[in-house]
NUDRENLO-579763 format. One record per residue: residue number from 1; chain; x, y, z of N, C-alpha, C in turn. Coordinates in nm, 3 decimals. Example, Ala and Ser with C-alpha at 12.3 -4.5 7.8 and 13.67 -1.06 7.14 Angstrom:
% residues 2
REC   zake   vexlum       n.x       n.y       n.z      ca.x      ca.y      ca.z       c.x       c.y       c.z
REC      1        A     1.319    -0.569     0.780     1.230    -0.450     0.780     1.320    -0.330     0.780
REC      2        A     1.285    -0.225     0.708     1.367    -0.106     0.714     1.290     0.003     0.787
END
This chain:
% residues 201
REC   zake   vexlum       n.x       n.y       n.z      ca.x      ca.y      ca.z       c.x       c.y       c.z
REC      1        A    -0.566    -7.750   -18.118    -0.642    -7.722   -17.997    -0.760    -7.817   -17.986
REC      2        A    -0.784    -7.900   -17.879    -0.904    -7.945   -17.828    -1.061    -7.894   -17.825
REC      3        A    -1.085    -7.894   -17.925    -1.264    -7.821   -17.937    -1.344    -7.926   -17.850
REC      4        A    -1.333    -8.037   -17.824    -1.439    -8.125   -17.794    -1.476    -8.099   -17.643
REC      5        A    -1.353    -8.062   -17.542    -1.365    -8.038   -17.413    -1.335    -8.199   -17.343
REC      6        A    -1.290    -8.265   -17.460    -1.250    -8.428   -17.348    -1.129    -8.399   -17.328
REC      7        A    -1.100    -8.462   -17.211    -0.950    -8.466   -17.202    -0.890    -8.578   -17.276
REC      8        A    -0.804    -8.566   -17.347    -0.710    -8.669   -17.358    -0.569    -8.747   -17.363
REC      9        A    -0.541    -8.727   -17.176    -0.447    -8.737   -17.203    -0.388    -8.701   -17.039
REC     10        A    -0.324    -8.826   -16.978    -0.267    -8.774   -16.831    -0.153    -8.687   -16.793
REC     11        A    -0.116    -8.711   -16.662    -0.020    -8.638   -16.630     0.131    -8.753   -16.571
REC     12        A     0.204    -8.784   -16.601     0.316    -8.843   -16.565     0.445    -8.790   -16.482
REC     13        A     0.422    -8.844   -16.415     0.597    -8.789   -16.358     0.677    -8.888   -16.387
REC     14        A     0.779    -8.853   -16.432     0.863    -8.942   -16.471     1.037    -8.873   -16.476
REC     15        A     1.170    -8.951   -16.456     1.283    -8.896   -16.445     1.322    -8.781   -16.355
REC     16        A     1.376    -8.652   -16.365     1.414    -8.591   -16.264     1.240    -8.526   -16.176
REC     17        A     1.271    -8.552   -16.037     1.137    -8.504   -16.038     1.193    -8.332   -15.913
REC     18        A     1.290    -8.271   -15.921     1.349    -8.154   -15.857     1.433    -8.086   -15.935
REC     19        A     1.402    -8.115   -16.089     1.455    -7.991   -16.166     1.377    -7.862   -16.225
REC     20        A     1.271    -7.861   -16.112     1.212    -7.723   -16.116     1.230    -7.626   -16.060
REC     21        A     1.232    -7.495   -16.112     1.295    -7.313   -16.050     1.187    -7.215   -16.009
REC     22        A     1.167    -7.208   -15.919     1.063    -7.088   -15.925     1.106    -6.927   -15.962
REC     23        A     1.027    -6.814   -15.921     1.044    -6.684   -15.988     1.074    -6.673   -16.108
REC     24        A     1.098    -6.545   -16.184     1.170    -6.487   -16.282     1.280    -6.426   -16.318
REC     25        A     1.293    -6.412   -16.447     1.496    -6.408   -16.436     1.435    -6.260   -16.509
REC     26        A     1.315    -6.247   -16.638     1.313    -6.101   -16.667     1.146    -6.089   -16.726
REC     27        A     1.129    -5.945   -16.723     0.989    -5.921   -16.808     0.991    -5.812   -16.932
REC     28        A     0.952    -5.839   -16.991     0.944    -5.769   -17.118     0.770    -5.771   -17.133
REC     29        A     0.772    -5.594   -17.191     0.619    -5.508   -17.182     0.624    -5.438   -17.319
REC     30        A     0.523    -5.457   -17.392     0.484    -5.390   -17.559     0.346    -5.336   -17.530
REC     31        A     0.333    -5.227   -17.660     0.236    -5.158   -17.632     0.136    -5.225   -17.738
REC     32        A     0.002    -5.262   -17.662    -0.087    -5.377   -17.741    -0.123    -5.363   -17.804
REC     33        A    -0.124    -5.227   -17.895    -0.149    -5.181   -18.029    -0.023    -5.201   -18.137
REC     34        A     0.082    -5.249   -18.078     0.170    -5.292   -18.194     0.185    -5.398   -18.243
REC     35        A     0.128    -5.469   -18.147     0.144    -5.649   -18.196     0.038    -5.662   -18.274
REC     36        A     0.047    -5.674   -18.397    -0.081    -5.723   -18.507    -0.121    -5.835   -18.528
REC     37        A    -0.043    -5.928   -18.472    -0.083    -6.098   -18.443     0.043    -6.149   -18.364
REC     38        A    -0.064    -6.319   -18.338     0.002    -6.400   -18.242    -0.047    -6.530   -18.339
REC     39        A     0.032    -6.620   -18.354     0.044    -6.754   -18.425     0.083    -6.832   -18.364
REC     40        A    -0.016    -6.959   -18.328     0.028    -7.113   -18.282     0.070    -7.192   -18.338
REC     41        A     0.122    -7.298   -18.301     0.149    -7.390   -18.401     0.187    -7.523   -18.325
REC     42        A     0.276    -7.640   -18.394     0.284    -7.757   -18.346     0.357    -7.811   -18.274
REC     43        A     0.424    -7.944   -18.288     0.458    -7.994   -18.199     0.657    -7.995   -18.234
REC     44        A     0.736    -8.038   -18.118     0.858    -8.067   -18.108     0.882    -8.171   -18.091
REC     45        A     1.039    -8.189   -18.125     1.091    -8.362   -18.143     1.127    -8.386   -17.990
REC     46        A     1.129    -8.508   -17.957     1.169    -8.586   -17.824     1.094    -8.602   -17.740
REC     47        A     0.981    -8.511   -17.774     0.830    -8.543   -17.651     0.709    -8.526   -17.744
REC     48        A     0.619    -8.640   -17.695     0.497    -8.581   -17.737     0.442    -8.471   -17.687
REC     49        A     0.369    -8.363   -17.823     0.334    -8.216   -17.781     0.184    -8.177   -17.866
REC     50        A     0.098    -8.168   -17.782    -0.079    -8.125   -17.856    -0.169    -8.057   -17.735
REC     51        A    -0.036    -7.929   -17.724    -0.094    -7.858   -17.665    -0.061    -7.721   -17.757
REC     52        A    -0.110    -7.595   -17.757    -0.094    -7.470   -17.827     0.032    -7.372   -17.751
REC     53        A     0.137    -7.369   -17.869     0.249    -7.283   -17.835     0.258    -7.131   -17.899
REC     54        A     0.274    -7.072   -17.883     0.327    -6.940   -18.020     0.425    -6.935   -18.097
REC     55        A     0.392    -6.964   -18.208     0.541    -6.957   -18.307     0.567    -6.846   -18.389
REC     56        A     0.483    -6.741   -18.372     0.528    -6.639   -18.411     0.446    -6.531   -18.390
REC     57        A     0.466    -6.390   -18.416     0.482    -6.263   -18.347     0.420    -6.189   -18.410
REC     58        A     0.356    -6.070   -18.484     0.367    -5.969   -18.550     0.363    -5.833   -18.513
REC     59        A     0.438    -5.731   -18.575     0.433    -5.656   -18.519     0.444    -5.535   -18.593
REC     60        A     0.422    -5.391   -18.576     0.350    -5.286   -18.655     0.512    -5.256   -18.686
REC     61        A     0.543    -5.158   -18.762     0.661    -5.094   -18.808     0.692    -5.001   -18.686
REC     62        A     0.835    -5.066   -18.619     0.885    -4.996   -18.521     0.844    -5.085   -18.380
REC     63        A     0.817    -5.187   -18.402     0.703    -5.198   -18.212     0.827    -5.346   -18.191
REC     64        A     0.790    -5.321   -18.068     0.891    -5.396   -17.984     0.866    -5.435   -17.830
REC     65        A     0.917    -5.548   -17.776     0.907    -5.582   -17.606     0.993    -5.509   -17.569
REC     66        A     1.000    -5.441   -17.446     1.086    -5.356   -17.408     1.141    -5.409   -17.265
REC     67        A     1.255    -5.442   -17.283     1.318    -5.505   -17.126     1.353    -5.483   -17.010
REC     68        A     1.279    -5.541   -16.949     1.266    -5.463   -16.776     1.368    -5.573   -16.700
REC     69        A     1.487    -5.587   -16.656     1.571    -5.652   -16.590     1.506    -5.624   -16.486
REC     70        A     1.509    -5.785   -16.364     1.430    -5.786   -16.222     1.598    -5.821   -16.165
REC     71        A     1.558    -5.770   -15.998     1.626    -5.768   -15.902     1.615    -5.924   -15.909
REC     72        A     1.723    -6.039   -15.837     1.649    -6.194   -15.803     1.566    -6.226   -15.673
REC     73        A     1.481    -6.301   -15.693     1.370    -6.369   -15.631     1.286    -6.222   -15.547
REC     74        A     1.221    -6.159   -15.649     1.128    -6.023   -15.613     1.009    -6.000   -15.738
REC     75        A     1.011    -6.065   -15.815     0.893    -6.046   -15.894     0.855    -6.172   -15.915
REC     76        A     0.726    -6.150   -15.946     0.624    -6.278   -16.037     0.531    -6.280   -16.095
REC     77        A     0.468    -6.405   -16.131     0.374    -6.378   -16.202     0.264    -6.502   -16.178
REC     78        A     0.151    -6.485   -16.189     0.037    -6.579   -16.083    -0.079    -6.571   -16.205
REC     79        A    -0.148    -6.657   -16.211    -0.270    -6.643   -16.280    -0.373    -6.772   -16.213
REC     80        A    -0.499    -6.682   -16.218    -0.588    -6.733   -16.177    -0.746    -6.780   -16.267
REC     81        A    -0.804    -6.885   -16.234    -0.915    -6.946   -16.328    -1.034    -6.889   -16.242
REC     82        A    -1.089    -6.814   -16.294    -1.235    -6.784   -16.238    -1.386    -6.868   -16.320
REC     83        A    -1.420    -6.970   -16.301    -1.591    -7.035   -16.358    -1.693    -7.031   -16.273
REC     84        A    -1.815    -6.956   -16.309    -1.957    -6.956   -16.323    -2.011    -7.089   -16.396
REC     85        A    -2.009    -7.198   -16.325    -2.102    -7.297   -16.359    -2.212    -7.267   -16.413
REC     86        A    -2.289    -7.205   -16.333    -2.412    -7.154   -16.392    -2.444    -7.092   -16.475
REC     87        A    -2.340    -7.013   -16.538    -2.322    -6.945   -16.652    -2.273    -7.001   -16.795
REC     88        A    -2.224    -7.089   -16.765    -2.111    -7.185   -16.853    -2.011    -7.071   -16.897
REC     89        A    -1.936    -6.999   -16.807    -1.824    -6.938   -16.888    -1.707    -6.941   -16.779
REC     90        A    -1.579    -6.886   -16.781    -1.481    -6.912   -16.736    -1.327    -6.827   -16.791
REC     91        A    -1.288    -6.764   -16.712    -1.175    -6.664   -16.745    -1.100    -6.650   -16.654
REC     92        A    -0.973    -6.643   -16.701    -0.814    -6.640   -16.659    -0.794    -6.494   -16.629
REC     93        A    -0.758    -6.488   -16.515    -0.659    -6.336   -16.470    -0.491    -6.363   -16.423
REC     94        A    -0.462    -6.330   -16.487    -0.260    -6.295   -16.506    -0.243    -6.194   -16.425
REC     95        A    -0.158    -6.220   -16.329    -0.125    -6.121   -16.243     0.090    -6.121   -16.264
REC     96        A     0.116    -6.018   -16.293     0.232    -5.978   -16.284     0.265    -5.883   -16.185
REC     97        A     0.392    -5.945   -16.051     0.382    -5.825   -15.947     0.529    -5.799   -15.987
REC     98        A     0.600    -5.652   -16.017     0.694    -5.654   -16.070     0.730    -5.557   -15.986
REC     99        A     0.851    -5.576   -15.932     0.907    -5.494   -15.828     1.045    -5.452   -15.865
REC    100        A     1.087    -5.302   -15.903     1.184    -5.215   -15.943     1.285    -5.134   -15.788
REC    101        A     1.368    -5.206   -15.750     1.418    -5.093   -15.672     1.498    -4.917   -15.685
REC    102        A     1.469    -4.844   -15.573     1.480    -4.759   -15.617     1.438    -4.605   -15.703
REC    103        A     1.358    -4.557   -15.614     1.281    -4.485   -15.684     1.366    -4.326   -15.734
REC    104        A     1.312    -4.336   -15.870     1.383    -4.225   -15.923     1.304    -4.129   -16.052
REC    105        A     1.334    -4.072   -16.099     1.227    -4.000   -16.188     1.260    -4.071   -16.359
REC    106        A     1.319    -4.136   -16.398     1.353    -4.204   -16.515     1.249    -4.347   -16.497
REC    107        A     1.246    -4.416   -16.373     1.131    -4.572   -16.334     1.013    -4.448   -16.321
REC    108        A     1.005    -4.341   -16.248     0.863    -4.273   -16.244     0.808    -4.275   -16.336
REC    109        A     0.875    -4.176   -16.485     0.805    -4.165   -16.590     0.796    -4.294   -16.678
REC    110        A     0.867    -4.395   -16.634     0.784    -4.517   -16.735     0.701    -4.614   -16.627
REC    111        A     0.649    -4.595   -16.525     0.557    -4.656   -16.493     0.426    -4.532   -16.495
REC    112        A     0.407    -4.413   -16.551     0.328    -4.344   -16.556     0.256    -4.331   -16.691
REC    113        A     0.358    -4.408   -16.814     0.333    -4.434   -16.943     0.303    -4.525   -16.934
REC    114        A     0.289    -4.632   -16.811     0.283    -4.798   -16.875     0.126    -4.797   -16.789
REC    115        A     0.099    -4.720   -16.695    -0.022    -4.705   -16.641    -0.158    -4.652   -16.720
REC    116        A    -0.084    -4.570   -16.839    -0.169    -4.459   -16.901    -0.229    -4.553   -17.030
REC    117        A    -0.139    -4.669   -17.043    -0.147    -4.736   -17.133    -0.176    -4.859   -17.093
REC    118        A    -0.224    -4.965   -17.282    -0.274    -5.102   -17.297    -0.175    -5.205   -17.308
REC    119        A    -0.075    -5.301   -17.236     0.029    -5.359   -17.262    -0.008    -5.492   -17.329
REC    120        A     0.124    -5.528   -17.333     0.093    -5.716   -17.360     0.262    -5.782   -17.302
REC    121        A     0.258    -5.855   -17.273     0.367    -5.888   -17.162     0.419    -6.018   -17.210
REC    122        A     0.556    -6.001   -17.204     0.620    -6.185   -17.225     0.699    -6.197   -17.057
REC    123        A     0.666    -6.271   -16.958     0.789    -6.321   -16.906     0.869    -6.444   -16.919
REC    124        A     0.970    -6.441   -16.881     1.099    -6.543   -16.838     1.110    -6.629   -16.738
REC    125        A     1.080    -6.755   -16.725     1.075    -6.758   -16.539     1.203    -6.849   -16.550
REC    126        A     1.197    -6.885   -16.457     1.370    -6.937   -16.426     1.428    -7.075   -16.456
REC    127        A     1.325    -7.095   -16.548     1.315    -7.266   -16.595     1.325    -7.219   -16.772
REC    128        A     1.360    -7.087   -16.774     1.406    -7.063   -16.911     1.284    -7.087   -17.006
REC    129        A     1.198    -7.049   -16.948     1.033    -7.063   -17.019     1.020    -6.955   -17.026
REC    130        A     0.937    -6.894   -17.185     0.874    -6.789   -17.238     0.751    -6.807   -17.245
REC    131        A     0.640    -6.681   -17.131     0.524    -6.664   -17.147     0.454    -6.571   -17.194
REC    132        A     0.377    -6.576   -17.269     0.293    -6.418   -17.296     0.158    -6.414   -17.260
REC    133        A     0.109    -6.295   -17.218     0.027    -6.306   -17.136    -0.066    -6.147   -17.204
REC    134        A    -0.214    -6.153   -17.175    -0.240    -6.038   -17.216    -0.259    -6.029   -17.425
REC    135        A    -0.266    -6.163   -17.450    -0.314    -6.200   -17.600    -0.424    -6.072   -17.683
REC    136        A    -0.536    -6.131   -17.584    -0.606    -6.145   -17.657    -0.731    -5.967   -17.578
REC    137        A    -0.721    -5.948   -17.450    -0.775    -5.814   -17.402    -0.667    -5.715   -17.351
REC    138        A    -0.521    -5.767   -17.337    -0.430    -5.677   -17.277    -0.402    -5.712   -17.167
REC    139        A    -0.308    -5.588   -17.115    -0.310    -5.569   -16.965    -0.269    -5.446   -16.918
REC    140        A    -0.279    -5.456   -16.778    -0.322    -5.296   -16.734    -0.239    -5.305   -16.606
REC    141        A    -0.188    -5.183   -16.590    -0.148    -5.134   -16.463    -0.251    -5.086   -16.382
REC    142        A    -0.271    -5.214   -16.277    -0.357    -5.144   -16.194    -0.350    -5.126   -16.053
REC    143        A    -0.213    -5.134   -15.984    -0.207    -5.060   -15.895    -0.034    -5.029   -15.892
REC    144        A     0.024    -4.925   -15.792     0.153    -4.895   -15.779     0.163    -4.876   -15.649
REC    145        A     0.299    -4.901   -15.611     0.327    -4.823   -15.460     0.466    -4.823   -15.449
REC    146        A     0.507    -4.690   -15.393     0.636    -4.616   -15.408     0.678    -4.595   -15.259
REC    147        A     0.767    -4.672   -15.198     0.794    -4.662   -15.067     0.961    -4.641   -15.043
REC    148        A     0.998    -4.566   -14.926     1.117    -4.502   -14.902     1.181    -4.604   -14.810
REC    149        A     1.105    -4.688   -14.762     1.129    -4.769   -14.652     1.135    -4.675   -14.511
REC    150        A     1.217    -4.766   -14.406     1.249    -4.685   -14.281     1.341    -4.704   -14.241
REC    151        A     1.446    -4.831   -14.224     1.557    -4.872   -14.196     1.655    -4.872   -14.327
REC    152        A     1.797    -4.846   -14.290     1.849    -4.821   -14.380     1.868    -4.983   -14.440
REC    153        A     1.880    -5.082   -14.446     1.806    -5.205   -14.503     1.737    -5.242   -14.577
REC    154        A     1.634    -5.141   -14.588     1.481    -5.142   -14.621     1.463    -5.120   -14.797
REC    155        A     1.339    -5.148   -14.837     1.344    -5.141   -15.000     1.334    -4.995   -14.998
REC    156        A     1.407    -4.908   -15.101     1.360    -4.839   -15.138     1.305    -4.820   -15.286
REC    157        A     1.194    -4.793   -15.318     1.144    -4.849   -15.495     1.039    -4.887   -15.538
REC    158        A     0.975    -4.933   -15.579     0.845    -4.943   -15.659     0.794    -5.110   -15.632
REC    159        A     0.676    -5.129   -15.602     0.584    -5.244   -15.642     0.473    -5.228   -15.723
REC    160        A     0.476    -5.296   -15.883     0.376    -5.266   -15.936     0.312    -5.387   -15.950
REC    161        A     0.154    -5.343   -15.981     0.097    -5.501   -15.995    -0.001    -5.437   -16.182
REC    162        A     0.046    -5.519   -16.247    -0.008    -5.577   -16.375    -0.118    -5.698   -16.425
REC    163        A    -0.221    -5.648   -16.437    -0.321    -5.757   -16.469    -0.439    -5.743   -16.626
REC    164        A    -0.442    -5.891   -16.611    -0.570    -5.881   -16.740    -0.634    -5.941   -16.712
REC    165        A    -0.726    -5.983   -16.800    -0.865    -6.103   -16.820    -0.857    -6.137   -16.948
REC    166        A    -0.879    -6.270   -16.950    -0.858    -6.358   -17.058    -0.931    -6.444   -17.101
REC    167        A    -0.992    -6.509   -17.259    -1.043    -6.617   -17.225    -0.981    -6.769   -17.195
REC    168        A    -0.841    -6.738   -17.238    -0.767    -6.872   -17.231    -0.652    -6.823   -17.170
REC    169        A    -0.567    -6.984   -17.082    -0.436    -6.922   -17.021    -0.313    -6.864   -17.116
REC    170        A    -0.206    -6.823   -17.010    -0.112    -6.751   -17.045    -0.022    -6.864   -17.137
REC    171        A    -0.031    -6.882   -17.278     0.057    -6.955   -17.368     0.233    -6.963   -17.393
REC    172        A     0.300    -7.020   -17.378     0.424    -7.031   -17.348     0.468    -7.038   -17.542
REC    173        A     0.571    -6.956   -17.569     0.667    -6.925   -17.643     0.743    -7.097   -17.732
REC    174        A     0.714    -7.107   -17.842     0.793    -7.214   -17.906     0.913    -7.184   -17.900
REC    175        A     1.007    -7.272   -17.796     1.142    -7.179   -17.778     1.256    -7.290   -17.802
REC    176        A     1.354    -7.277   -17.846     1.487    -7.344   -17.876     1.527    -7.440   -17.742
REC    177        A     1.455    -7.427   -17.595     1.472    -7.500   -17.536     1.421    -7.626   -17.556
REC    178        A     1.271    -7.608   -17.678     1.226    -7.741   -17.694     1.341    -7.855   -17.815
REC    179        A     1.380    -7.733   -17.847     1.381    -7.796   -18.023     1.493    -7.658   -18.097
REC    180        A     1.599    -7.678   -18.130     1.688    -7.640   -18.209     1.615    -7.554   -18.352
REC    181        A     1.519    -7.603   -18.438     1.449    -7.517   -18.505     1.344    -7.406   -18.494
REC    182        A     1.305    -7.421   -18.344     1.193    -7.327   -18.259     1.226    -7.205   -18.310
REC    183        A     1.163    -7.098   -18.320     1.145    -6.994   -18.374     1.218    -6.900   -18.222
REC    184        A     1.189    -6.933   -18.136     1.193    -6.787   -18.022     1.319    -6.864   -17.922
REC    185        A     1.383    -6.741   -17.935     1.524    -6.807   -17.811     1.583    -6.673   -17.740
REC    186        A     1.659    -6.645   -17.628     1.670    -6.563   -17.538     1.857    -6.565   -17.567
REC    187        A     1.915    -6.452   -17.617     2.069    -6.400   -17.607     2.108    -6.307   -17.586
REC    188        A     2.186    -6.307   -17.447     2.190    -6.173   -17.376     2.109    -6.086   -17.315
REC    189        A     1.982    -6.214   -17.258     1.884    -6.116   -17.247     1.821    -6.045   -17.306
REC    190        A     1.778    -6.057   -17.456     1.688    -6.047   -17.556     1.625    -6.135   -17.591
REC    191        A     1.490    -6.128   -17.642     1.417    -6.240   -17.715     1.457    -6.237   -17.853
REC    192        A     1.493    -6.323   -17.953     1.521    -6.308   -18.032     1.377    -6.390   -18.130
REC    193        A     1.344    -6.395   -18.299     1.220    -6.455   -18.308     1.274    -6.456   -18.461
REC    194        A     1.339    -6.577   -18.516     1.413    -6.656   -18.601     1.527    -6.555   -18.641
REC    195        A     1.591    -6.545   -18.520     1.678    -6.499   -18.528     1.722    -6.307   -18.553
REC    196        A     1.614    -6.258   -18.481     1.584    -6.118   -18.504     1.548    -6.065   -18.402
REC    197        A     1.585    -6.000   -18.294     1.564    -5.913   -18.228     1.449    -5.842   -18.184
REC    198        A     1.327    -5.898   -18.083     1.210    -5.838   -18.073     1.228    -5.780   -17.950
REC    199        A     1.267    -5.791   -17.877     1.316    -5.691   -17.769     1.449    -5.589   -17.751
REC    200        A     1.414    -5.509   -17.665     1.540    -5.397   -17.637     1.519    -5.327   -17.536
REC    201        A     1.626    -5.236   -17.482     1.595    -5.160   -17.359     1.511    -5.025   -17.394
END
């Protein structure tokens, strides 16, 4: 990590420049008292890399990401940089808007546990990137809305919105997309983390 605050180091475009995906393919939510650490680490072969990834996980006996399959192109995830110049300080808010269709009393009672509670969040976005978000203060359910619609067309189901505050952004997952030895890779829609199973339904 960069302590000095120089930059060093541009931005290039180079080769395909429209092989980017927007939205998410899934989100996975843990309860932030189970994760007992988060570990960075270095770089991958074929590109230069000196920026901070996560290479590994910890977690209490029994604790786990728990997998929330999304409808396509209906959820996301946004984060924002808030600085006080005048203050010299500066903090990140992660916004996850995660939208469940279908309202029923099985999505009721786990968005009433996930409200009551401190999370920590990995998503998926569609470029096969792992983010986690919610490190280092959590995150919180802080608002819901449960609508029937009016036309038979219409959503019927849940919009929730998920947020934290942070001092640094949302860190992306050392994942097998970089590099064949990476610790974290996605099968069947699980995260797996050298080859072990950290998520489930």
């Amino acid at each position: 990590m960069n302590e000095n605050c120089l930059i060093t180091q541009g931005y290039e475009i180079d080769g395909c420049v429209k092989d980017n995906t927007g939205g998410l393919a899934k989100i996975y939510i843990a309860n932030f008292k189970d994760i007992t650490g988060v570990t960075y680490g270095g770089s991958y072969t074929g590109s230069t890399f000196n920026q901070e990834m996560v290479t590994d996980i910890d977690f209490i006996s029994g604790g786990t990401f728990y997998t929330i399959d999304l409808t396509k192109q209906t959820s996301s995830v946004t984060e924002s940089l808030t600085v006080s110049v005048e203050n010299g300080t500066l903090s990140y808010s992660p916004v996850i808007t995660l939208v469940i269709n279908k309202m029923q009393t099985e999505t009721r009672n786990l968005l009433k546990m996930m409200a009551t509670g401190l999370l920590m969040g990995i998503v998926q976005d569609q470029n096969e990137k792992l983010w986690l978000l919610g490190v280092k203060n959590g995150l919180d359910v802080t608002a819901t809305e449960n609508t029937s619609g009016v036309a038979l067309g219409d959503r019927n189901g849940y919009t929730i919105t998920i947020t934290g505050i942070e001092p640094q952004p949302m860190v992306e997952l050392y994942s097998k997309i970089y590099d064949a030895e990476a610790p974290f890779e996605v099968v069947n829609g699980q995260i797996l983390l050298n080859s072990v199973a950290i998520s489930s339904y």
